[in-house]
Structure formats: structure tokens, C-alpha cells
C-alpha positions as CSV (number, residue, x, y, z in Angstrom):
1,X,17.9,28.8,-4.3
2,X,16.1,27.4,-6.6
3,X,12.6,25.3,-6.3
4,X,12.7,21.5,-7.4
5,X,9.9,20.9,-10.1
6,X,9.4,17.4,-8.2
7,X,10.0,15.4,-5.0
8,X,13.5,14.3,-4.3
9,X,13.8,10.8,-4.7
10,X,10.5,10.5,-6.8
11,X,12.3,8.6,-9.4
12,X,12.9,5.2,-7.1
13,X,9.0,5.6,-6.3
14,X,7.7,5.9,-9.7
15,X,7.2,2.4,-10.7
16,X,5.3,1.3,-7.2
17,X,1.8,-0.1,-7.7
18,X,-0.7,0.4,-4.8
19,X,-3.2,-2.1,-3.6
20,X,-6.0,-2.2,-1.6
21,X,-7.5,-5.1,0.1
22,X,-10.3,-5.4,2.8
23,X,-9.1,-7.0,6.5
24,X,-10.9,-10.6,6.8
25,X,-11.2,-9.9,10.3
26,X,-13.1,-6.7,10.3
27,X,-13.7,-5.0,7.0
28,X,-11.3,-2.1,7.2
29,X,-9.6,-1.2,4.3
30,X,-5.9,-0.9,4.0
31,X,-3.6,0.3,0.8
32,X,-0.2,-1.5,0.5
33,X,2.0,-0.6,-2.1
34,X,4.3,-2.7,-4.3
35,X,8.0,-2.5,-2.1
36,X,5.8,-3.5,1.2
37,X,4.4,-7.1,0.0
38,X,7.5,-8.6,2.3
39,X,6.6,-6.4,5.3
40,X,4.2,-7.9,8.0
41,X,1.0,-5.2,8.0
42,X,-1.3,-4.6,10.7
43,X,-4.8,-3.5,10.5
44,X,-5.8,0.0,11.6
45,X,-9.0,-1.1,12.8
46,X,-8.6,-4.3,14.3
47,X,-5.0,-4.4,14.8
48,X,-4.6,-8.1,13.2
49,X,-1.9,-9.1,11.3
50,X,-3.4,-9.2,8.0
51,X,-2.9,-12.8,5.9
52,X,-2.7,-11.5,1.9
53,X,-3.9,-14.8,1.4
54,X,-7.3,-14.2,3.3
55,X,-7.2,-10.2,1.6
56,X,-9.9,-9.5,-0.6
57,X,-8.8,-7.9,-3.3
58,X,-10.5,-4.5,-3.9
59,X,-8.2,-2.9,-6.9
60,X,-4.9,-1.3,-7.8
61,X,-3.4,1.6,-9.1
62,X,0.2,2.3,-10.7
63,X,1.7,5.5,-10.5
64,X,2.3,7.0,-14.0
């Protein structure tokens, strides 16, 4: 058997961008990547729905 030099399926991931915004409602930070803008995301400290529209933007990253 032979060891894979990378992680199955790391192709369909390669061209995600990550983002992270801060919660209006309390501050927390929370990283949401490319494929998830269409998903509704909850905060982890607060456990609002978060509004992108009310996210401030704290950067990004890109996978390389």
C-alpha cells in the first residue's frame, strides 16, 4: 500500500479563498471560505445568524 503524497480530493479544494469577518453582534471572529457564501452561518459566540452585509471585513487568504 502505498502513501498518497496529498489529501484525496485536495484538487476540488484548491482554488477556495477564506474570509474572515468579525460578528456585528458580539465581536467573535468567524472564517468562511469561498463554496459557503450561500450557506446561512451562525456565530460561535453569540449564536446569531450572521448578515455578510453587517460583517466587517478582517482579510482573506487563497490557498496556493
Amino acid at each position: 500500500m502505498n502513501t498518497p503524497k496529498a489529501c484525496p480530493g485536495w484538487e476540488r479544494f484548491k482554488s477556495l479563498s477564506s474570509f474572515e469577518c468579525k460578528c456585528p453582534e458580539c465581536g467573535k471572529t468567524k472564517e468562511i471560505f469561498s463554496d459557503e457564501f450561500e450557506k446561512e452561518h451562525y456565530c460561535h459566540g453569540c449564536q446569531q445568524k450572521i448578515d455578510f452585509t453587517k460583517c466587517t471585513f478582517l482579510g482573506s487568504g487563497k490557498s496556493i
